[in-house]
N, C-alpha and C positions, 0 to 999 in steps of 0.2 A: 504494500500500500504506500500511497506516494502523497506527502503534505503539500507539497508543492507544485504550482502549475504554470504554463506560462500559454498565454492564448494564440499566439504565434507557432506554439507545435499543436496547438487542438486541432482539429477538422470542423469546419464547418456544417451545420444542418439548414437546409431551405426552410422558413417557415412561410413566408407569402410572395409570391410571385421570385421577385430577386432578391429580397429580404431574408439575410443570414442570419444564425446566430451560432456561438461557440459557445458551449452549457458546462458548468463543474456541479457539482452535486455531493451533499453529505449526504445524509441520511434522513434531516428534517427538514432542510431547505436547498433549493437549485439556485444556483445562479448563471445568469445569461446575458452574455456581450453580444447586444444585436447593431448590425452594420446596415444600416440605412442611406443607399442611393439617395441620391437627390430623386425630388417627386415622387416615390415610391409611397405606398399608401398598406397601410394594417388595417384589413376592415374590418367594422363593427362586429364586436364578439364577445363574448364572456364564458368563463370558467370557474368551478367552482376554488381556486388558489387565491389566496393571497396575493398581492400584487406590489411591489413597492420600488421606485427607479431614481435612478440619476441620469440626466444628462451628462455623458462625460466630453461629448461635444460634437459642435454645431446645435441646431435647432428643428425642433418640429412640431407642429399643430397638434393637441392630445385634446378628447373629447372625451369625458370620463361622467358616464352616467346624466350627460345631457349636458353637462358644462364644456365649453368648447376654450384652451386657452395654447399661447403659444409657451412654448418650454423653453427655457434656451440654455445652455452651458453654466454645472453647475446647478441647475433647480433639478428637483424633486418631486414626485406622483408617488399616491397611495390610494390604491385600486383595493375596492371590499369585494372578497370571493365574489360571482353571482350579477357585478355590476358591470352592464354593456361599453364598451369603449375601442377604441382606433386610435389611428394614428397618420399624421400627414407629412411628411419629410418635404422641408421647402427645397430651393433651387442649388442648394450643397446637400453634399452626403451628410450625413450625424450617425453619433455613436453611443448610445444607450446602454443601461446597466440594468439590468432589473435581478430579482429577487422573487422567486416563487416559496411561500410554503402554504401546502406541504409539495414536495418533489412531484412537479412533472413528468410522470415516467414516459409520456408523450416525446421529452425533450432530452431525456434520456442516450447516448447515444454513445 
């Protein structure tokens, strides 16, 4: 077993269209480096996980349970299991962090 990871030797999973993510995972919570093209679009969805992110950078449009705002480098989302939300990548790529629990096993990989 390995403490350590670096996202540069992960492989990539597709999760919407061109929309990657690179996923670590314990045992109680996932986490997921997702690389967002410019314009690239997460549509409206929900699950039942926990939800919680960083912009680590660039920016993108988040609509979380009806409230629509722009996010940009550095801020923060906290998505309750169960509540519908997307996502909009303006005209640069961005780079997302998010936080699932409990584990993904979808995302798993």
């Amino acid at each position: 077993m390995s403490y350590f990871y670096s996202p540069d030797e992960r492989a990539s999973k597709t999760l919407f269209g061109d929309i990657t993510a690179r996923t670590f995972w314990g045992e109680k919570m996932l986490m997921s480096l997702v690389d967002l093209p410019a314009n690239s679009v997460v549509p409206l969805h929900s699950h039942p996980h926990e939800q919680v992110g960083l912009m680590v950078k660039g920016e993108a449009t988040f609509t979380i349970g009806g409230e629509k705002r722009l996010v940009k480098t550095g801020e923060m989302w906290v998505i309750p299991g169960g509540v519908e939300h997307m996502v909009e990548a303006g005209d640069q790529p961005a780079l997302a962090l998010d936080v699932f629990s409990p584990v993904r096993e979808d995302y798993q990989y």
